[in-house]
LORODREN-416777 format. One record per residue (C-alpha): residue in one letter; y, x, z; residue number from 1. Coordinates in nm, 3 decimals, always signed. Layout:
<nodes>
<node marro="a" c2="Y" c1="X" c3="Z" nuza="NUM"/>
...
</nodes>
This chain:
<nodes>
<node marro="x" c2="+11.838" c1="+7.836" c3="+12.600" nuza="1"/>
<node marro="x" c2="+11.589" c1="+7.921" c3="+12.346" nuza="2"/>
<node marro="x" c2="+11.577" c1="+8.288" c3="+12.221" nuza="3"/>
<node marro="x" c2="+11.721" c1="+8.384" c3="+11.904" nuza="4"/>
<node marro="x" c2="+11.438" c1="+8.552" c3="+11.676" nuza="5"/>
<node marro="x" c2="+11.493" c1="+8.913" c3="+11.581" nuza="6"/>
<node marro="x" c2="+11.321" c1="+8.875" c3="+11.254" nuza="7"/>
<node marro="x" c2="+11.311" c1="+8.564" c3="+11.062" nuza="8"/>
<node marro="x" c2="+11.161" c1="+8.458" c3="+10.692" nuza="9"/>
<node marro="x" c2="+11.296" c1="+8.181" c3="+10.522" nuza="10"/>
<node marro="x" c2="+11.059" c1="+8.072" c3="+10.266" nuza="11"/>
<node marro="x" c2="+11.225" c1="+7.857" c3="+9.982" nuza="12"/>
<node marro="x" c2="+11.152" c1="+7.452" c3="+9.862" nuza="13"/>
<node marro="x" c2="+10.737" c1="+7.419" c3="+9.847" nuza="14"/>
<node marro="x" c2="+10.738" c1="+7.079" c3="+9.682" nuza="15"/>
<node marro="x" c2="+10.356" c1="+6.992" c3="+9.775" nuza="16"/>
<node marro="x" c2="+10.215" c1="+7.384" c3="+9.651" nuza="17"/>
<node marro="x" c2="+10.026" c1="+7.393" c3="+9.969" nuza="18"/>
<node marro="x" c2="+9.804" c1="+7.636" c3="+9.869" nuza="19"/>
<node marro="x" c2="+10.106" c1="+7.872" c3="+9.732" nuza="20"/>
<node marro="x" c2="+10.256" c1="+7.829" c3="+10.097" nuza="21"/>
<node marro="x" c2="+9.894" c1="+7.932" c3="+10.255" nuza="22"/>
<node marro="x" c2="+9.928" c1="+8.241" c3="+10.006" nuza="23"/>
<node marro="x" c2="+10.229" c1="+8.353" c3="+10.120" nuza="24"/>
<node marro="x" c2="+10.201" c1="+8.303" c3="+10.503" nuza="25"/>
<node marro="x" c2="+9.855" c1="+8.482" c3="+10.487" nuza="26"/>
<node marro="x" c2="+10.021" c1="+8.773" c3="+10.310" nuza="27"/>
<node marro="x" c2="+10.308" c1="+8.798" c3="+10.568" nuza="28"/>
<node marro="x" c2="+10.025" c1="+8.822" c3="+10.815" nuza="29"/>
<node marro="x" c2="+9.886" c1="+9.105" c3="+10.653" nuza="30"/>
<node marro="x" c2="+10.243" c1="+9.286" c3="+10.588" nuza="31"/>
<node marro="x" c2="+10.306" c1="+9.210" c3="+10.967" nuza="32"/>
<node marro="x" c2="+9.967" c1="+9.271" c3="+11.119" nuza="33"/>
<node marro="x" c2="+10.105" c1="+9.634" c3="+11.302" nuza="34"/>
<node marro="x" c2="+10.378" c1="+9.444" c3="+11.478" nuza="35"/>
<node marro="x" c2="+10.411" c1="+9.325" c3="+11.819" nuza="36"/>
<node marro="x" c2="+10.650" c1="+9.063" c3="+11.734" nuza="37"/>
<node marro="x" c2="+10.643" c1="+8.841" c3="+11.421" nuza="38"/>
<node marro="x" c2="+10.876" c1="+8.717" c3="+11.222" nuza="39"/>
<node marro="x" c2="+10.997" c1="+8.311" c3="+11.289" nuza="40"/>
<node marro="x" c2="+10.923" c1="+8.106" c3="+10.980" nuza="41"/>
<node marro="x" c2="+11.251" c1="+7.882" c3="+10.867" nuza="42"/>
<node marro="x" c2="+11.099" c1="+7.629" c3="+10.595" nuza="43"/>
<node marro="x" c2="+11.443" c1="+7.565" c3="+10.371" nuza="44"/>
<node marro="x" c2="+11.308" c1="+7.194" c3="+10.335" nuza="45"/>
<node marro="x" c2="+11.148" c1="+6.982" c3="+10.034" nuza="46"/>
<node marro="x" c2="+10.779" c1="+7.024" c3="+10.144" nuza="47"/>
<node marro="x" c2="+10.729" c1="+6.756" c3="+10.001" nuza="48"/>
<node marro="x" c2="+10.731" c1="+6.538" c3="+9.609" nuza="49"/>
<node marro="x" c2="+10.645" c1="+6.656" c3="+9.305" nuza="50"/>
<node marro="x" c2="+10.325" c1="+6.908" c3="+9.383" nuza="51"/>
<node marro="x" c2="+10.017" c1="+6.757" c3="+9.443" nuza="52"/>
<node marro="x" c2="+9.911" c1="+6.834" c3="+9.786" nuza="53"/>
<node marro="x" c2="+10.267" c1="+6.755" c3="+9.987" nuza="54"/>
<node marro="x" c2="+10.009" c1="+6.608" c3="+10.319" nuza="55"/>
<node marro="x" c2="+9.864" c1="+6.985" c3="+10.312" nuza="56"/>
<node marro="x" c2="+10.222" c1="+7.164" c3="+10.277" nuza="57"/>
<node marro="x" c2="+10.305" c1="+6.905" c3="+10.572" nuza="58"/>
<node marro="x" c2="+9.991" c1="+7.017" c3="+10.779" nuza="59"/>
<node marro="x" c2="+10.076" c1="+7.383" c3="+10.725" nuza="60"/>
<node marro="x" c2="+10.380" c1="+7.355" c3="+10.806" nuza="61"/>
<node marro="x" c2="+10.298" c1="+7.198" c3="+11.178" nuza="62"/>
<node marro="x" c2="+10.122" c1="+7.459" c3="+11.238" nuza="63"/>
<node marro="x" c2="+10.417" c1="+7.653" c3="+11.189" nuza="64"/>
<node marro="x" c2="+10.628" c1="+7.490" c3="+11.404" nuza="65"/>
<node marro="x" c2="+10.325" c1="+7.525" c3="+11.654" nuza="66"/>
<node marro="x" c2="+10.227" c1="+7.808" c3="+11.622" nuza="67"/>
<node marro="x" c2="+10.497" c1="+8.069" c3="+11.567" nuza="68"/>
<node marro="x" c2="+10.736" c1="+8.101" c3="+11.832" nuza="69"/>
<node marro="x" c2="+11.121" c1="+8.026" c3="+11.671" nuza="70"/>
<node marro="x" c2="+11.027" c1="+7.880" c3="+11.384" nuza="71"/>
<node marro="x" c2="+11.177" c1="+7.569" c3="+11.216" nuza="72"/>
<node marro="x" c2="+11.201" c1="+7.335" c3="+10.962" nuza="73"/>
<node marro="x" c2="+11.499" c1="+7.211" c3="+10.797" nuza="74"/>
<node marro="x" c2="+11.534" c1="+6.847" c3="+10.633" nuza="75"/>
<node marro="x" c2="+11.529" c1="+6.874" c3="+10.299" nuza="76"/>
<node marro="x" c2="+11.640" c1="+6.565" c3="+10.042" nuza="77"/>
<node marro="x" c2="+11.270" c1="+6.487" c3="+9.960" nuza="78"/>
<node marro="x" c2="+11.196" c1="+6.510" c3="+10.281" nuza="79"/>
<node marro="x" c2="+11.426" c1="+6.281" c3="+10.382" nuza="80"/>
<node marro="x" c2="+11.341" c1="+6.053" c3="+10.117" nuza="81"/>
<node marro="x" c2="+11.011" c1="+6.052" c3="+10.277" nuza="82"/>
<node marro="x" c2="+11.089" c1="+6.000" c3="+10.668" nuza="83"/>
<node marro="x" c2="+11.303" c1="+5.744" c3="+10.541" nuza="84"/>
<node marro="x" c2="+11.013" c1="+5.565" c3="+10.351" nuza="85"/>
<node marro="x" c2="+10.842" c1="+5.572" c3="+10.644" nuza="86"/>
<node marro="x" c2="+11.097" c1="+5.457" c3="+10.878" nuza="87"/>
<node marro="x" c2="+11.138" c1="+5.124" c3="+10.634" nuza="88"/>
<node marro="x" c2="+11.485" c1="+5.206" c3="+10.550" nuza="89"/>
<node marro="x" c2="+11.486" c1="+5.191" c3="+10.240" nuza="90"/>
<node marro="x" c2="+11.493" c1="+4.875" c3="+9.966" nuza="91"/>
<node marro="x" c2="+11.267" c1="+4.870" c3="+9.707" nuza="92"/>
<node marro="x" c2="+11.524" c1="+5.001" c3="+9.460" nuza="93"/>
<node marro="x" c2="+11.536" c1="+5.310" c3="+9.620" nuza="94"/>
<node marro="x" c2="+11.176" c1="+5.321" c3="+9.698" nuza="95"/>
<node marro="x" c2="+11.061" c1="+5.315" c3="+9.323" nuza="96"/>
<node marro="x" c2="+11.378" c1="+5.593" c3="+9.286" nuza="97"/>
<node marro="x" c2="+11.187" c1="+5.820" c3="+9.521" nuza="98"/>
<node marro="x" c2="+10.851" c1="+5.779" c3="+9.362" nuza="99"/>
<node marro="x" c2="+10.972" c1="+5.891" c3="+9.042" nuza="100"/>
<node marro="x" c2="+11.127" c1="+6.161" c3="+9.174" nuza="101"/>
<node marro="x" c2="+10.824" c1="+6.274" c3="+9.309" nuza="102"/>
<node marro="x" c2="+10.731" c1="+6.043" c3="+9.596" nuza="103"/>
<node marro="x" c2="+10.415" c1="+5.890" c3="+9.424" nuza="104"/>
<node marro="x" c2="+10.260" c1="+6.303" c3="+9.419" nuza="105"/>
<node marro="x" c2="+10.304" c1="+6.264" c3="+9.798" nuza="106"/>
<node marro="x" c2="+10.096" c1="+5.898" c3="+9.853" nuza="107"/>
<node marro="x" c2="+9.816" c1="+5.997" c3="+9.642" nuza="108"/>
<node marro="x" c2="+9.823" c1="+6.312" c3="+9.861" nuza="109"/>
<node marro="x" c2="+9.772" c1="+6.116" c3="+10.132" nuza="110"/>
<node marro="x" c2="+9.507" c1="+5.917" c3="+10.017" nuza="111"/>
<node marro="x" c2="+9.662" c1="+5.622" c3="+9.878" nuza="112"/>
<node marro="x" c2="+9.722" c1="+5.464" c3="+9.506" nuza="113"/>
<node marro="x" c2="+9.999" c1="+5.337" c3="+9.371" nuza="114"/>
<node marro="x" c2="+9.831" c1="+4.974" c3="+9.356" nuza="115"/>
<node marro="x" c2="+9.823" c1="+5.008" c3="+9.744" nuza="116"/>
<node marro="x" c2="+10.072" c1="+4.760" c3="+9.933" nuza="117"/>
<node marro="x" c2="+10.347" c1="+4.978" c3="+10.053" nuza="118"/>
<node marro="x" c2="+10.365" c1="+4.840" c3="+10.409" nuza="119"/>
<node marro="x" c2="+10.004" c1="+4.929" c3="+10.430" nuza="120"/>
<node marro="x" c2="+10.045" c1="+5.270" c3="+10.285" nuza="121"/>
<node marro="x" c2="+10.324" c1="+5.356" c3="+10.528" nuza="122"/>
<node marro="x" c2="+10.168" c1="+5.203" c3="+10.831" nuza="123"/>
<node marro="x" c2="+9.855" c1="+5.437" c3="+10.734" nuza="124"/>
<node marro="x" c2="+10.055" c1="+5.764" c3="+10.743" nuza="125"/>
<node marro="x" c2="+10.214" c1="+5.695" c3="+11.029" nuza="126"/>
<node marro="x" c2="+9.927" c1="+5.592" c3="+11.230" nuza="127"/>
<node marro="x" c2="+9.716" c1="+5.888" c3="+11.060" nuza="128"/>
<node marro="x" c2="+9.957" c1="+6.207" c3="+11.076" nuza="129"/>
<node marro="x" c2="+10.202" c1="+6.077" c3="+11.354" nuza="130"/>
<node marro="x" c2="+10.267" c1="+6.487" c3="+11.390" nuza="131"/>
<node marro="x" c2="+10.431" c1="+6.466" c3="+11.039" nuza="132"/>
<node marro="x" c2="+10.632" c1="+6.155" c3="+11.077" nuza="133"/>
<node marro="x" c2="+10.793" c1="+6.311" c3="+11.459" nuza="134"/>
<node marro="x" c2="+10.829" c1="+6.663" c3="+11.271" nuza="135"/>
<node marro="x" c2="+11.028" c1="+6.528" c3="+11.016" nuza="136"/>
<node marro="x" c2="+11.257" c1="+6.361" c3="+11.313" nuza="137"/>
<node marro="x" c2="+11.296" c1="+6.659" c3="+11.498" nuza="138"/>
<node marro="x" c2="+11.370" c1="+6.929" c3="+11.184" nuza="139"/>
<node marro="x" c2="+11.764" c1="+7.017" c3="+11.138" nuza="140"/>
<node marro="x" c2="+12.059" c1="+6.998" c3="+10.906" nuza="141"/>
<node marro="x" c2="+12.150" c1="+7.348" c3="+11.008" nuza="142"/>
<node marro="x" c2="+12.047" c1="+7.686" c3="+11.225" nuza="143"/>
<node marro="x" c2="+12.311" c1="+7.982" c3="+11.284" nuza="144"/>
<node marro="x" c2="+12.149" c1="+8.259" c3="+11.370" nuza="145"/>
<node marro="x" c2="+12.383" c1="+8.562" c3="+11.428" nuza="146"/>
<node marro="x" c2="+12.570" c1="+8.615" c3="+11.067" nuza="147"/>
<node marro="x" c2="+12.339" c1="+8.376" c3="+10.888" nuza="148"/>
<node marro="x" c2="+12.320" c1="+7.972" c3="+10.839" nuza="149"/>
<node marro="x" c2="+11.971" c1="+7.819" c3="+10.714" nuza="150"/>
<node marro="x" c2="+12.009" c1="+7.507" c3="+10.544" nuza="151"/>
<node marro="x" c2="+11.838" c1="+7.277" c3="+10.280" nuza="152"/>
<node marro="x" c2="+12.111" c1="+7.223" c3="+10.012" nuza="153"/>
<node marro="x" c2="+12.418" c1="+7.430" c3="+10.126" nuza="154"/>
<node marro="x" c2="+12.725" c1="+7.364" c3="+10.332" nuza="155"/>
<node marro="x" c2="+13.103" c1="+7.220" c3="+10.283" nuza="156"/>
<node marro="x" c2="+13.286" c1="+7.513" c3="+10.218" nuza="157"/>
<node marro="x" c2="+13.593" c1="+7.333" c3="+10.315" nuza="158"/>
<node marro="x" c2="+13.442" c1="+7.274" c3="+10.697" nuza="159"/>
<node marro="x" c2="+13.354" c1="+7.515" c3="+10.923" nuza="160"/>
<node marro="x" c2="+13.006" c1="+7.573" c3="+10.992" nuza="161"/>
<node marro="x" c2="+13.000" c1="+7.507" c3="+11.327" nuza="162"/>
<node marro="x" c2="+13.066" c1="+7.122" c3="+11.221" nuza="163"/>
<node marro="x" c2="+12.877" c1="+7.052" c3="+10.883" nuza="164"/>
<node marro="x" c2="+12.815" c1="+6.696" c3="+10.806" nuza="165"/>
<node marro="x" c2="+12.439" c1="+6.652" c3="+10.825" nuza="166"/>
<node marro="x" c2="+12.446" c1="+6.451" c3="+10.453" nuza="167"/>
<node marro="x" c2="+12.536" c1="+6.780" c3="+10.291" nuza="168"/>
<node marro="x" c2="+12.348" c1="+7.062" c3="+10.431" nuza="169"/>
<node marro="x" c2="+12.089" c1="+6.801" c3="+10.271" nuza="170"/>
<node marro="x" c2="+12.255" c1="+6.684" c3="+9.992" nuza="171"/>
<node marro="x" c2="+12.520" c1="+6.874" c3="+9.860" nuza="172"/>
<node marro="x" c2="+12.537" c1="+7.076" c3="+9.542" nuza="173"/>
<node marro="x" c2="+12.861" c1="+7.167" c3="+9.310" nuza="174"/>
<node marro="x" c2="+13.129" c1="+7.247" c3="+9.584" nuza="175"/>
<node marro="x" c2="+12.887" c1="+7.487" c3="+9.765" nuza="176"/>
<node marro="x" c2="+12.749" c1="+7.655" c3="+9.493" nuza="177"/>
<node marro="x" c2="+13.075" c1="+7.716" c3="+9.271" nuza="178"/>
<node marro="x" c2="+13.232" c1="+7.781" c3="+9.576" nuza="179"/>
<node marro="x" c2="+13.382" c1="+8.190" c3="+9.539" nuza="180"/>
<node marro="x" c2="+13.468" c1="+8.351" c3="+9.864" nuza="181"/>
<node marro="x" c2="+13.319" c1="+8.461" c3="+10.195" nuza="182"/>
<node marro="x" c2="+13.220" c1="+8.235" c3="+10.459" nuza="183"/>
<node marro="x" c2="+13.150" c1="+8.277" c3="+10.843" nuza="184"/>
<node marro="x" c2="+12.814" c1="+8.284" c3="+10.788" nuza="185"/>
<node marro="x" c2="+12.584" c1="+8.396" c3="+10.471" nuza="186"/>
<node marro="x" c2="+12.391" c1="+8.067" c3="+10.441" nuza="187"/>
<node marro="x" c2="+12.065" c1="+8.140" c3="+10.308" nuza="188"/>
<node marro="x" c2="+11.884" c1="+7.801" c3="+10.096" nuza="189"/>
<node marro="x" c2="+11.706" c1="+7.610" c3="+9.829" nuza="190"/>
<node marro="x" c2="+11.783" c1="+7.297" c3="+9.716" nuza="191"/>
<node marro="x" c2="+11.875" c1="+7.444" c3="+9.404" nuza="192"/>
<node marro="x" c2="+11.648" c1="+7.598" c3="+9.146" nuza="193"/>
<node marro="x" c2="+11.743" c1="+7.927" c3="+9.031" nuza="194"/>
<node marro="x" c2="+11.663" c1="+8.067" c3="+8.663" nuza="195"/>
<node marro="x" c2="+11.432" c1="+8.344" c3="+8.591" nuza="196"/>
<node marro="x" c2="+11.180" c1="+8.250" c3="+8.889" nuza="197"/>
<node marro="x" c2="+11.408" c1="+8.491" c3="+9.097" nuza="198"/>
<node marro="x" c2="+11.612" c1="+8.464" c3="+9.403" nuza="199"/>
<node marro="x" c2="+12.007" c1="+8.471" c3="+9.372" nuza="200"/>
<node marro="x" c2="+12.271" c1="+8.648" c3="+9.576" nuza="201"/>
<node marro="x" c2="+12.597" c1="+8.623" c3="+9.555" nuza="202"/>
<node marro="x" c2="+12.868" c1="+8.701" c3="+9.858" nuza="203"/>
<node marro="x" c2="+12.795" c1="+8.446" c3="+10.003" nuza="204"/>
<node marro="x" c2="+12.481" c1="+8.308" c3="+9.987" nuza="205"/>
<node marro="x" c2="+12.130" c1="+8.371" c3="+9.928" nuza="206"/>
<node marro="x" c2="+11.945" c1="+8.097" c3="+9.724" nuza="207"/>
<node marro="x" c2="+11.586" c1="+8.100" c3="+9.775" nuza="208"/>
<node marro="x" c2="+11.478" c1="+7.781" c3="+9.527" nuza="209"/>
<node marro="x" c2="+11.266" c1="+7.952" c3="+9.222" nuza="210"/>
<node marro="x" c2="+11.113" c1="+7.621" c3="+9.153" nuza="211"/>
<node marro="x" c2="+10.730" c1="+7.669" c3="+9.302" nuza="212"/>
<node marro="x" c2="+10.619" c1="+7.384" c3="+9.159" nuza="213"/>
<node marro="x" c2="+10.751" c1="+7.435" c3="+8.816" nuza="214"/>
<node marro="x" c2="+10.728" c1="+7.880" c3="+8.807" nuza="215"/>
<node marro="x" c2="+10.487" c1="+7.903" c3="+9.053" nuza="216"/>
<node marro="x" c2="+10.678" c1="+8.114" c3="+9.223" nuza="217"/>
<node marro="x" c2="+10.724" c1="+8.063" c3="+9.608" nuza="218"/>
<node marro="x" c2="+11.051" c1="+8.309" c3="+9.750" nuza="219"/>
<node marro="x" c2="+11.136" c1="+8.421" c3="+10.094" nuza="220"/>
<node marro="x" c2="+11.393" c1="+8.654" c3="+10.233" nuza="221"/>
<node marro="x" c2="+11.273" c1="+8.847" c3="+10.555" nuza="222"/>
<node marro="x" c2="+11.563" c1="+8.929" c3="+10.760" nuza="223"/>
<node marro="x" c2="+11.548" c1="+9.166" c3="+10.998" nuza="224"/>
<node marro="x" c2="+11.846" c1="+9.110" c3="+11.234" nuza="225"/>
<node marro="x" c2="+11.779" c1="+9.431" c3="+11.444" nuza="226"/>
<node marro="x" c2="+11.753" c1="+9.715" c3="+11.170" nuza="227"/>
<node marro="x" c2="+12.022" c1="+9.495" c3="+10.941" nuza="228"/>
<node marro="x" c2="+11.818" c1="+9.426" c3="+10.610" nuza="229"/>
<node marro="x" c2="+11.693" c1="+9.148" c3="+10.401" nuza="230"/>
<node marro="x" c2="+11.392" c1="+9.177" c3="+10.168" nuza="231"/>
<node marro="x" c2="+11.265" c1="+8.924" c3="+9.933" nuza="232"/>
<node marro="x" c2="+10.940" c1="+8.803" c3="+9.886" nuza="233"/>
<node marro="x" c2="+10.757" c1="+8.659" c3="+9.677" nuza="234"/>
<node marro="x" c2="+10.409" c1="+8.489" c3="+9.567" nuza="235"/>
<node marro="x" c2="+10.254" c1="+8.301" c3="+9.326" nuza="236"/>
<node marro="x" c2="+9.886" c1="+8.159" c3="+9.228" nuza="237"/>
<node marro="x" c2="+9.786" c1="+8.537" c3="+9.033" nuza="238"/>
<node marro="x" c2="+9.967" c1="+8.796" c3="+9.261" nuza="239"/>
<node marro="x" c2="+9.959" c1="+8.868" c3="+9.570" nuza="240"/>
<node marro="x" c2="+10.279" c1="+8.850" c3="+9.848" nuza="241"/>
<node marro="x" c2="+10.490" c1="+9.135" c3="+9.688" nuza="242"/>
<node marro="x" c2="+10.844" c1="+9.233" c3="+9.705" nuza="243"/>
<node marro="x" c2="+11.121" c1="+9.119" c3="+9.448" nuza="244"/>
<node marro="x" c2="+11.492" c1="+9.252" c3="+9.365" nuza="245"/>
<node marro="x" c2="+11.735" c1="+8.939" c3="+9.377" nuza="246"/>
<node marro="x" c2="+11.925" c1="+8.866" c3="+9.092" nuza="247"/>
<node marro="x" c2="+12.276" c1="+8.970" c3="+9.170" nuza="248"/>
<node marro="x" c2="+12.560" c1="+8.736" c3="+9.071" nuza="249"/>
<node marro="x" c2="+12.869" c1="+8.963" c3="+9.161" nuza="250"/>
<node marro="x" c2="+13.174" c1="+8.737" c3="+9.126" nuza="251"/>
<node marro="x" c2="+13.483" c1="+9.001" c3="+9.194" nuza="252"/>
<node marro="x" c2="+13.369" c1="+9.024" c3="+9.562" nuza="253"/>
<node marro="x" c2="+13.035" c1="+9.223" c3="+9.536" nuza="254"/>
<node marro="x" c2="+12.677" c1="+9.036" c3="+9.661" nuza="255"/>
<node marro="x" c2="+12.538" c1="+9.015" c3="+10.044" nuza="256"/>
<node marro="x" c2="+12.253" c1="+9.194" c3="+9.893" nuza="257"/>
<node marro="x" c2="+12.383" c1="+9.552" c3="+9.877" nuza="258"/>
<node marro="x" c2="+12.225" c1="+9.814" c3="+10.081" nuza="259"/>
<node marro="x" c2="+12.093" c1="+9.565" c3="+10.271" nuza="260"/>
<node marro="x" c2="+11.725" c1="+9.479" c3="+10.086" nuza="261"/>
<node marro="x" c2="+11.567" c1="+9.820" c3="+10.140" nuza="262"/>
</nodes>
């Protein structure tokens, strides 16, 4: 059975910033560099669309999974959009949804124009970065991890999070975030861009989206499961990795936040 990491940052949707992503993990090595064990890196999912180096975000984030013990990725929408491009699943409809949504960004990072023939496009990726394509297999819908879930979107408040339907840890939006009321877990994602370029807590969730590709602003929280706290982090393309205060969004039942971000 694989170890459960003591400390773990989850680092909020990249969309393509590679180099913001490169920022931040450099900065964490710095912050880190006295340690004897470092922190697992949980990517909350959307590497990819909209930014304009999604192959390098994609690259990085290999190494990742590589290269620091207990880290993972979760599937994100884009990212699925992507895997499934590759895979040939989906109809031409949906393929010219995607690349409006952000999918074109992510050929032309690649290498490729849009006047490319898409079977040849997606034969090249796959034969070119076969490490991406298997990645995006093998990342999850969900991780519990002591008190906390890690997911892309957010969970079915109505289920239990044991058995969360795959679709909406990716997908879902509304339910989970209007939801008011504890869960079993605090479930810690993106998915959802938050105003102000700030991360969000409420009681029970913390949502780590501030729109990196719009702001410039990549977010993390760095949880330490053995002293009990959660700080926020932050970077963007003029300051360095720094700390942040969440935004607080106390709904009657206080915020997971509290005491806990020291």
């Amino acid at each position: 059975m694989e170890a459960k990491p003591n400390q773990i940052v989850a680092i909020g949707d990249v969309h393509g910033e590679s180099g913001l992503l490169q920022r931040f993990l450099d900065g964490l090595d710095r912050l880190t560099a006295s340690q004897d064990e470092k922190p697992a890196i949980f990517l909350l999912g959307d590497l990819v669309d909209r930014g304009d180096d999604s192959c390098g975000a994609m690259e990085i984030a290999a190494s990742i999974l590589a290269e620091r013990p207990g880290s993972k990725l979760l599937l994100g929408n884009h990212d699925e959009w992507f895997l499934a491009f590759l895979d040939d699943e989906m109809s031409l409809e949906e393929t010219f949804n995607w690349l409006d949504q952000g999918g074109a960004e992510t050929l032309v990072s690649y290498g490729h124009s849009l006047g490319d023939d898409l079977d040849d496009i997606r034969q090249s990726i796959r034969r070119q970065w076969p490490h991406h394509l298997r990645m995006l297999k093998e990342a999850s819908a969900i991780e519990l991890h002591g008190n906390y879930a890690f997911v892309h979107a957010g969970v079915d408040p109505a289920r239990p999070l044991t058995d969360q339907r795959p679709h909406d840890c990716v997908w879902i939006r509304g339910p989970f975030m209007n939801h008011v009321g504890h869960l079993s877990h605090v479930v810690l994602h993106g998915h959802t861009p938050q105003k102000g370029g700030l991360p969000a807590v409420t009681e029970n969730r913390i949502s780590l989206d501030t729109g990196a590709v719009f702001t410039g602003c990549l977010s993390a929280a760095w949880i330490d499961r053995a002293k009990g706290t959660i700080r926020y982090l932050q970077v963007s393309h003029d300051q360095a990795i720094h700390m942040v205060k969440p935004v607080r969004v106390d709904r009657g039942l206080g915020t997971v936040a509290e005491g806990s971000d020291g």
